[in-house]
C-alpha positions as CSV (number, residue, x, y, z in Angstrom):
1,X,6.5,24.4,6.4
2,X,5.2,23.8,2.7
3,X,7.5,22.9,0.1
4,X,7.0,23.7,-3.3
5,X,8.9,21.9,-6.4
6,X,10.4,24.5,-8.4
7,X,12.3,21.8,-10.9
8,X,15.4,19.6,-11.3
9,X,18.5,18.9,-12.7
10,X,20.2,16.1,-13.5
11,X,24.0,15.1,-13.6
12,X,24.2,11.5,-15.6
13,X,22.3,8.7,-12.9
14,X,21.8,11.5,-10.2
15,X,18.6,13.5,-10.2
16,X,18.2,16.6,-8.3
17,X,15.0,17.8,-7.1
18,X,14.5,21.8,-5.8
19,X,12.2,22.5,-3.3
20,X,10.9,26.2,-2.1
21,X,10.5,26.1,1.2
22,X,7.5,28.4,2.3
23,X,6.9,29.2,6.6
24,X,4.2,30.1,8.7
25,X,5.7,33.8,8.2
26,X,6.0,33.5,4.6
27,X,9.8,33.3,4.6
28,X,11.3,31.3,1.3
29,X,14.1,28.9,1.7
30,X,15.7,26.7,-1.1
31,X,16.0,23.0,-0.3
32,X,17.4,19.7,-2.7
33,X,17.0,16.5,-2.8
34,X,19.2,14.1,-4.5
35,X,17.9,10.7,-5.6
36,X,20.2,7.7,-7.3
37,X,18.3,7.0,-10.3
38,X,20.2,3.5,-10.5
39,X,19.2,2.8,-7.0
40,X,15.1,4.1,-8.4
41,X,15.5,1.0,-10.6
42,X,16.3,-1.9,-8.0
43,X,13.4,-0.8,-6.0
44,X,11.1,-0.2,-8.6
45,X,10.8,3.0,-7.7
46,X,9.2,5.2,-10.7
47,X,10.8,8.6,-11.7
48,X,7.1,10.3,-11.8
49,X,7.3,9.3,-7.7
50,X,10.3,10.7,-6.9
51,X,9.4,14.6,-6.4
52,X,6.4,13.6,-4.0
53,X,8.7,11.1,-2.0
54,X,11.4,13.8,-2.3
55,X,8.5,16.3,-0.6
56,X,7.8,13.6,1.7
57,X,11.1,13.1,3.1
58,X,11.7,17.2,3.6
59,X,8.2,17.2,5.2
60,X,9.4,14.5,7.6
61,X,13.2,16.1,8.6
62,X,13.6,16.8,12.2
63,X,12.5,20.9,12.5
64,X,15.8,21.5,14.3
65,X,17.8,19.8,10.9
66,X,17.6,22.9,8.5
67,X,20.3,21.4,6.1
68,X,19.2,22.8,2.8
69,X,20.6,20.0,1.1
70,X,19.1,16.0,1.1
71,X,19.7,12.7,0.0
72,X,17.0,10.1,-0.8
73,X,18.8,7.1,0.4
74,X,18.9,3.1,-0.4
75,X,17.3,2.8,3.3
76,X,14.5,5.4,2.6
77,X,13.9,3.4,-1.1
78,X,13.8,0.2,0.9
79,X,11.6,1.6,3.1
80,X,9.4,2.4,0.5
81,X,9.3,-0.5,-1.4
82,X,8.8,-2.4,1.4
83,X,5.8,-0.8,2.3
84,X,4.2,-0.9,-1.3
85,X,5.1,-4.2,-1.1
86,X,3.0,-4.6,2.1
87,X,0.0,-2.5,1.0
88,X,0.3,-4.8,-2.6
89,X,-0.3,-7.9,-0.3
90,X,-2.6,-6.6,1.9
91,X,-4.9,-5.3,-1.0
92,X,-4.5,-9.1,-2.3
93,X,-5.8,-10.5,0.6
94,X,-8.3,-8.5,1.0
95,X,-9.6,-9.3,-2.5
96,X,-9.1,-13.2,-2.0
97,X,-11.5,-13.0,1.0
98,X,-14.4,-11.6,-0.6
99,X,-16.9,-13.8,-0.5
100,X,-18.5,-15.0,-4.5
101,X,-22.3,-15.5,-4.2
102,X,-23.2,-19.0,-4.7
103,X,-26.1,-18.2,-7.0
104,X,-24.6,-17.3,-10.6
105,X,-25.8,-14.0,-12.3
106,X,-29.2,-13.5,-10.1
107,X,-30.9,-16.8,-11.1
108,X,-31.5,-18.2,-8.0
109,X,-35.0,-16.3,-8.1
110,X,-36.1,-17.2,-11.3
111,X,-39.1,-20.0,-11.7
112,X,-38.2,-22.5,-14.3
113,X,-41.3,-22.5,-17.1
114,X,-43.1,-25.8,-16.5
């Protein structure tokens, strides 16, 4: 199934994120997501993310669970920022083991005038 954000309303800290749902046979079906945007904050979770990890969590739903209705929870932002937080590190390790060339700027060729 592809989903398809069609927009969002919001209801003071609570965000909610519609979805068409599009099958194989080109049947529609209307899906939500709702998403804390208090809870956004302590995981540093951005609000231009949300409707992709919104997607992402329909996209991920057990084909038998056709509840037209979702939440984003704490667990799934955990989850989230735990892996970012993984990747982050990862991506900083991989940068501190590059290795620096011992020869500054290309001079190691050069002949001295003499």
């Amino acid at each position: 199934m592809q989903f398809i954000l069609t927009g969002f309303t919001q209801d003071t800290n609570v965000r909610v994120f519609a979805f068409a749902g599009i099958a194989g046979d080109r049947t529609l079906s209307t899906y939500t997501v709702r998403t804390d945007l208090t809870l956004i904050r302590r995981y540093g979770i951005r609000v231009q993310e949300l409707p992709l990890l919104c997607r992402g969590l329909l996209e991920q739903r057990d084909e038998g669970h056709q509840e037209p209705t979702m939440t984003f929870t704490e667990d799934g932002m955990r989850l989230h920022a735990d892996g970012c937080a993984a990747e982050k590190e990862a991506a900083r390790r991989r940068k501190s083991m590059r290795r620096h060339p011992s020869n500054p700027g290309g001079t190691g060729w050069r002949v001295s005038p003499g």
